[in-house]
C-alpha positions in Angstrom: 136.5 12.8 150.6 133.7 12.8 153.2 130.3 11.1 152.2 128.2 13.6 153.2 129.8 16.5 151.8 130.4 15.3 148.3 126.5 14.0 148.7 125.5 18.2 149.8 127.5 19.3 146.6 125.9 16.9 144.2 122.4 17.6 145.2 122.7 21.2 145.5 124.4 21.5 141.8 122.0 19.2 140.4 119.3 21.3 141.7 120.3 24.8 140.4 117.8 26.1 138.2 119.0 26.8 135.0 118.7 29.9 133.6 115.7 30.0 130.5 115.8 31.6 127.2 119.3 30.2 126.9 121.2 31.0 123.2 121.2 27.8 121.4 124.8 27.5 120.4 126.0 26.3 117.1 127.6 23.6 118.5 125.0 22.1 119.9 123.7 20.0 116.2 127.6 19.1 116.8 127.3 17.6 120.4 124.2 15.6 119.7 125.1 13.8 116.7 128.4 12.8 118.4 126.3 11.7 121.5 124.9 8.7 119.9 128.3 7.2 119.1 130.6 5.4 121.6 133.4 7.9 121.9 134.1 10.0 125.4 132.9 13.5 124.1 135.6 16.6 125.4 134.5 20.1 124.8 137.6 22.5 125.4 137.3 26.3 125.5 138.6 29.2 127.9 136.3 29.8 131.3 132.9 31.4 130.8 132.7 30.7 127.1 129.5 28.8 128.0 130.3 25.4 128.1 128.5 24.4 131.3 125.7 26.1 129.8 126.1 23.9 126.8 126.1 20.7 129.0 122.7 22.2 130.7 121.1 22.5 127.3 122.3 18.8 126.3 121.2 17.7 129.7 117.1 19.0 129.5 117.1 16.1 126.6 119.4 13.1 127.3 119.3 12.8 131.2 122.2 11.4 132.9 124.7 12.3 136.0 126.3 15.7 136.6 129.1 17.4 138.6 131.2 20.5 138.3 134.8 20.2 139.7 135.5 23.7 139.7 133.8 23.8 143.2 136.4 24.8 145.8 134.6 22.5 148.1 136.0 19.6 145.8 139.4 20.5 146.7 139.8 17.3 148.3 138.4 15.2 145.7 141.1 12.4 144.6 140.9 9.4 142.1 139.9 7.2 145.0 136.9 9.3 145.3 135.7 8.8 142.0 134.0 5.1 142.9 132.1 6.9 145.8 131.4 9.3 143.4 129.3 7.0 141.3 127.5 4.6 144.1 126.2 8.4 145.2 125.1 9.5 142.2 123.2 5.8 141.6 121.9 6.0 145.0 120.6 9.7 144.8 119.3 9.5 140.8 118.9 5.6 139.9 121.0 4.2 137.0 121.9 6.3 133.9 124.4 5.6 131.2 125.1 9.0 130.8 128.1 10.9 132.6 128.6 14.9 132.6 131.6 16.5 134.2 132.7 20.4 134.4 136.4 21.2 134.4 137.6 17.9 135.4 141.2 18.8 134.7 141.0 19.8 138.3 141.1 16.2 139.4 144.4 14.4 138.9 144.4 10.8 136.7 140.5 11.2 135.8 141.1 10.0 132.6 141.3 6.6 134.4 137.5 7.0 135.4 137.0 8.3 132.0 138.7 5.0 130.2 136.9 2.7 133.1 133.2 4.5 132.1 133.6 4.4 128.5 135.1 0.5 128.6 131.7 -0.4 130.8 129.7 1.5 127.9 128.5 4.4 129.5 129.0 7.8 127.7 130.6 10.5 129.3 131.2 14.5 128.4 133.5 16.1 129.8 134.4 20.0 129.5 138.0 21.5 130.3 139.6 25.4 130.1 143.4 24.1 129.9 145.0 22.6 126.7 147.1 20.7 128.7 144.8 18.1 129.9 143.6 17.8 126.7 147.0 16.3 125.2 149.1 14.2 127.9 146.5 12.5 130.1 144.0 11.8 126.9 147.2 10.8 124.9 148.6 8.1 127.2 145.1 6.6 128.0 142.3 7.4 126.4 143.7 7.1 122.5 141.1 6.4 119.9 138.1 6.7 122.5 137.7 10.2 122.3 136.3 12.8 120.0 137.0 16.7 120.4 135.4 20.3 120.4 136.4 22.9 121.0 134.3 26.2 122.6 134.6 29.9 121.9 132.8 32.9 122.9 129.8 34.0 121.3 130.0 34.1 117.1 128.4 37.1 115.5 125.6 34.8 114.4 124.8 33.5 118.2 125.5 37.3 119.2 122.2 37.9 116.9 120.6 35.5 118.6 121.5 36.9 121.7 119.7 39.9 120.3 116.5 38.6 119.2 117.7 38.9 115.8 116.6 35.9 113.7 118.4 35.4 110.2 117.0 34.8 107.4 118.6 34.4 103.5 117.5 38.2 102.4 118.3 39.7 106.0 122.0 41.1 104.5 120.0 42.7 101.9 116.7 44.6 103.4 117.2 48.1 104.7 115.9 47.5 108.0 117.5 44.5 108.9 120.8 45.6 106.9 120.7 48.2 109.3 120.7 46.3 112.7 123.1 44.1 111.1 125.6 46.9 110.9 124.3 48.4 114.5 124.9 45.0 116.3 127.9 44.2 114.6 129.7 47.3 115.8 128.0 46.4 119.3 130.4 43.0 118.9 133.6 44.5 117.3 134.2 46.5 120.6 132.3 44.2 123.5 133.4 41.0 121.9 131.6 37.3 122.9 131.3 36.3 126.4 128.0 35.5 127.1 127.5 37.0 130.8 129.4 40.1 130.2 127.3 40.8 127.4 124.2 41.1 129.7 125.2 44.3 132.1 129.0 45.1 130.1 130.4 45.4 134.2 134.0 45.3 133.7 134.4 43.6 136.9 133.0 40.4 135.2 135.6 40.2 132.3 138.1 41.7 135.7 137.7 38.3 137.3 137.5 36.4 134.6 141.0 37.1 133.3 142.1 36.3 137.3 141.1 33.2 137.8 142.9 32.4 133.8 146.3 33.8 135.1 145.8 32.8 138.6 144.1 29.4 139.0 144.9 28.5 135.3 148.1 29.5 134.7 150.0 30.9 137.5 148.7 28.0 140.5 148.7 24.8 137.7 152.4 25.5 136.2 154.1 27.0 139.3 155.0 29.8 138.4 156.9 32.2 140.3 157.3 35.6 137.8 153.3 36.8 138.4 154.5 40.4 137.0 156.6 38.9 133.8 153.4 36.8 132.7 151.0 39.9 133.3 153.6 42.5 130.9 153.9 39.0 128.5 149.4 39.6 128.3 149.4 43.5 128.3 152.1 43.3 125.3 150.5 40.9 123.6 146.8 42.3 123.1 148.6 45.7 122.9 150.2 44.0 119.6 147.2 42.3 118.2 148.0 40.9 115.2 151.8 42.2 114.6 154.7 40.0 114.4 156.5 39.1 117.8 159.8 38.1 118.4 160.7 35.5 121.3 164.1 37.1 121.8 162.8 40.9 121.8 160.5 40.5 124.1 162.6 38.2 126.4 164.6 41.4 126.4 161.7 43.8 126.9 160.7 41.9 130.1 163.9 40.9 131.2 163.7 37.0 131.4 166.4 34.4 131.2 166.1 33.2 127.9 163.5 33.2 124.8 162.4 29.6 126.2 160.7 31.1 129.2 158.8 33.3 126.7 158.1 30.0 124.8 156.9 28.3 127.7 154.8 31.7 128.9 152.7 31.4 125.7 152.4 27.8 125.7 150.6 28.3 128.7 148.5 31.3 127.7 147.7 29.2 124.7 146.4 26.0 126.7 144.1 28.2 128.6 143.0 30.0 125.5 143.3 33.4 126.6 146.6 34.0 123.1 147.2 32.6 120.2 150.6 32.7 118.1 149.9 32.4 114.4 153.5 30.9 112.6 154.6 32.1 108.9 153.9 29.8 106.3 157.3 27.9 104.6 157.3 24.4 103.5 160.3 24.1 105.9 159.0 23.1 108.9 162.2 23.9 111.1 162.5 27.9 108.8 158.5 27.8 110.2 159.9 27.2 113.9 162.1 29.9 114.0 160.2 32.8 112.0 158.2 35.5 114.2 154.5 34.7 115.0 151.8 36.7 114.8 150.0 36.9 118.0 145.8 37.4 118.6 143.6 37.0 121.7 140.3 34.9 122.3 137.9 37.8 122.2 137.9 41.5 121.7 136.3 42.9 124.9 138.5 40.7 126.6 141.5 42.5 124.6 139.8 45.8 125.2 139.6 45.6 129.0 143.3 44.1 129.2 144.5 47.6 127.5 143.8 47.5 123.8 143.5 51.1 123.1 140.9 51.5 120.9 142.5 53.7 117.8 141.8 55.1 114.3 143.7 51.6 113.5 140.8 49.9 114.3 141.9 47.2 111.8 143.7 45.0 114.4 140.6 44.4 116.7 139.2 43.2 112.8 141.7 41.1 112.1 141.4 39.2 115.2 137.8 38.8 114.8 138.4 36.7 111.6 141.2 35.0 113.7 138.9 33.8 115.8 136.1 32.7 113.5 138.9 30.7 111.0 140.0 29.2 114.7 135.9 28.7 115.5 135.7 26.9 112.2 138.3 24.5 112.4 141.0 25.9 110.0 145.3 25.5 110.1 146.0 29.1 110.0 149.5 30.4 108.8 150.5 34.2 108.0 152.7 34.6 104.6 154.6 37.7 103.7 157.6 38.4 101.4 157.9 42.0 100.1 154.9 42.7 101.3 152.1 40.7 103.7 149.0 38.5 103.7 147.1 38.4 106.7 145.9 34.5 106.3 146.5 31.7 104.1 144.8 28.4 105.0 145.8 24.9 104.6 143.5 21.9 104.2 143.7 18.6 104.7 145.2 18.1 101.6 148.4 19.7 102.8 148.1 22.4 100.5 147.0 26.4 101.0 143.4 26.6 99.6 142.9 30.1 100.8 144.4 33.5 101.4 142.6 36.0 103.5 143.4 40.0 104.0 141.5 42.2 106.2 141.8 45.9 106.2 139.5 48.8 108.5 138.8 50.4 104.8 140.5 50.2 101.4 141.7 53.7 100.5 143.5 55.3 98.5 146.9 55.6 100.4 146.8 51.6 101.4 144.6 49.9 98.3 147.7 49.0 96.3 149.8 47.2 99.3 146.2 45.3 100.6 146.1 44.1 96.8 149.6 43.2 96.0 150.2 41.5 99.4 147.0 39.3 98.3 147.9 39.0 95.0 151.7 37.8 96.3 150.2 34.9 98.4 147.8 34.0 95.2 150.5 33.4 92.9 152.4 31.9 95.2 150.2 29.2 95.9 148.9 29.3 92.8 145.2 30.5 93.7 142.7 32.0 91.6 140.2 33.9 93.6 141.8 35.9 97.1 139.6 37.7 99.8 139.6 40.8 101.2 137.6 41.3 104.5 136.7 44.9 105.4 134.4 47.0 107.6 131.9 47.5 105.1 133.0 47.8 101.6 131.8 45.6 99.0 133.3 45.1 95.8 134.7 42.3 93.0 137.3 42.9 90.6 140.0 41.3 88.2 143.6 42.1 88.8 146.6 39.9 87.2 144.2 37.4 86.3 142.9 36.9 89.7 139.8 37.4 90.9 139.4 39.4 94.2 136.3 40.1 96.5 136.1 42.8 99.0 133.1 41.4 101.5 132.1 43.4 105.1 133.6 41.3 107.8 129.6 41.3 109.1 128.6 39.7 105.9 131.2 37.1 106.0 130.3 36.1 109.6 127.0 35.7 108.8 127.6 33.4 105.8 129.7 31.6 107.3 
């Protein structure tokens, strides 16, 4: 790549102001504490999450080099370059031992500059929006020198924030601040996490946002050729929010060769974190592969603007906001269901389910006893003594076939959490 042009990018990004009165997001305590140990730090998340913001924020308080590769002006930019890369940023900034690169999947083998930093003992953090360089390249060569995070949208708690809401242990419990709760919270049940959109709500934003994920992420990186099959594959799935899908129906539904090529579509909508699949519990793990997933998306205004229809069944948009805050807390999610259905059973390290989850829009009359048995089915099964049951804003606790059973407003729980 020419000197003097990658020279012009890195001064001009380094130069950007940054915007102030930035959310301080939880993963920051995260970052820093992993910062003072020798591994190669990699914070994953779909685009616009916030994790260049992130890096900023680590930046103002442990100095050190800095370049974004999502730069179409760093198109060129090859492995060669990355030697050039670093005399530049010596010459232009002095010597650091600290390396920070956006969306360096861009750049093909830079897990060898990566390895070459981290063996010198520099630290480097690096920040990706596709799985996928996040399991072969780091697999094959950087094994055991690398520690991972991963990004999401806003939580309900940094949403507050956001807000100019500050938390305290009594806020859940006041009137006044019970109330806001409640306002903001139905604020981020519809509009969802994404930092910028949240600012002005212009559709367009969350418009090209989704473009350059099926475009540049998906469509460009894996080749492929079906644009309208992968676009139907999205609008089905957020229209389906947390219902069981079936590889072979919808291979049918959108005409494709086989159920693999539906397979493979997810994989890739999965690496670029835009859907998730959710498999059925079994302790066969080959009955596991072939059962119906449930599916989710990354955010609900994201889900919204790609043609959620916002219904009296309101539930699914709650569902996937407790998907996404068991995914934002680190948890193996599975789904169980027999005669009847459990939203979310969790497994620990232990190997073993420790937790089973339902989430309803309201208890009522005409649903209460199939939102309890379906609980109480996944508590006896793995032989559980207290189940949860996450709701728009009903509180309650109760006793039922020896189990004990708490009804908790999905606000509440986030909060807590």
């Amino acid at each position: 790549m020419d000197q003097t042009e990658l020279k012009k990018i890195i001064i001009e990004q380094n130069n950007r102001r940054e915007q102030e009165d930035l959310v301080d997001r939880e993963l920051f305590l995260k970052v820093e504490t992993y910062i003072k140990n020798d591994f190669i730090i990699i914070i994953s998340g779909i685009r616009r999450s916030g994790k260049s913001t992130l890096l900023s924020q680590i930046r103002k308080k442990y100095a050190g080099y800095y370049l974004n590769f999502d730069d179409e002006r760093l198109i060129n930019f090859k492995i060669e370059d990355f030697q050039l890369l670093e005399e530049l940023f010596i010459e232009l900034y002095g010597e650091k031992k600290i390396f920070y690169f956006d969306e360096i999947q861009n750049i093909p083998m830079w897990e060898r500059f990566a390895r070459r930093l981290h063996d010198e003992g520099k630290k480097v953090l690096i920040t990706g929006s596709n799985a996928s360089m996040l399991s072969k390249e780091l697999g094959t060569h950087l094994t055991g020198r690398y520690l991972m995070l991963q990004m999401f949208p806003f939580s309900f708690k940094e949403f507050l924030l956001l807000k100019k809401f500050e938390l305290n242990k009594n806020s859940a419990y006041l009137t006044i601040s019970r109330a806001k709760i409640k306002k903001y919270f139905s604020d981020y049940f519809i509009n969802g996490g994404f930092p910028e959109y949240l600012k002005e709500l212009n559709p367009d934003y969350i418009k090209t946002l989704y473009e350059n994920i099926i475009y540049r992420d998906i469509l460009v990186r894996y080749k492929i050729p079906n644009e309208k099959s992968l676009k139907e594959l999205v609008y089905l799935s957020v229209n389906n929010i947390s219902k069981e899908i079936s590889f072979n129906s919808i291979k049918k539904i959108l005409g494709l060769g086989s159920s693999t090529t539906v397979k493979d579509y997810f994989d890739y909508l999965e690496n670029s974190f835009l859907i998730f699949l959710v498999p059925k519990f079994d302790y066969s793990l080959r009955k596991q592969m072939y059962y119906n997933k449930k599916v989710y998306c990354i955010d609900n205004g994201l889900a919204k603007y790609l043609g959620f229809r916002v219904t009296p069944d309101n539930g699914k948009l709650l569902e996937n906001i407790v998907f996404i805050e068991l995914k934002r807390m680190g948890k193996e999610i599975y789904y169980y269901s027999n005669k009847k259905e459990c939203d979310f059973v969790i497994k620990h390290i232990t190997a073993n389910i420790k937790e089973a989850i339902q989430v309803c829009y309201e208890l009522t009359r005409e649903n209460r006893e199939r939102e309890i048995f379906g609980l109480l089915e996944a508590l006896n099964e793995f032989k559980l003594k207290e189940g949860l049951i996450l709701t728009y804003d009903q509180e309650e606790e109760f006793e039922q076939e020896g189990k004990k059973i708490k009804v908790i407003p999905i606000w509440k729980w986030l909060i807590n959490n």
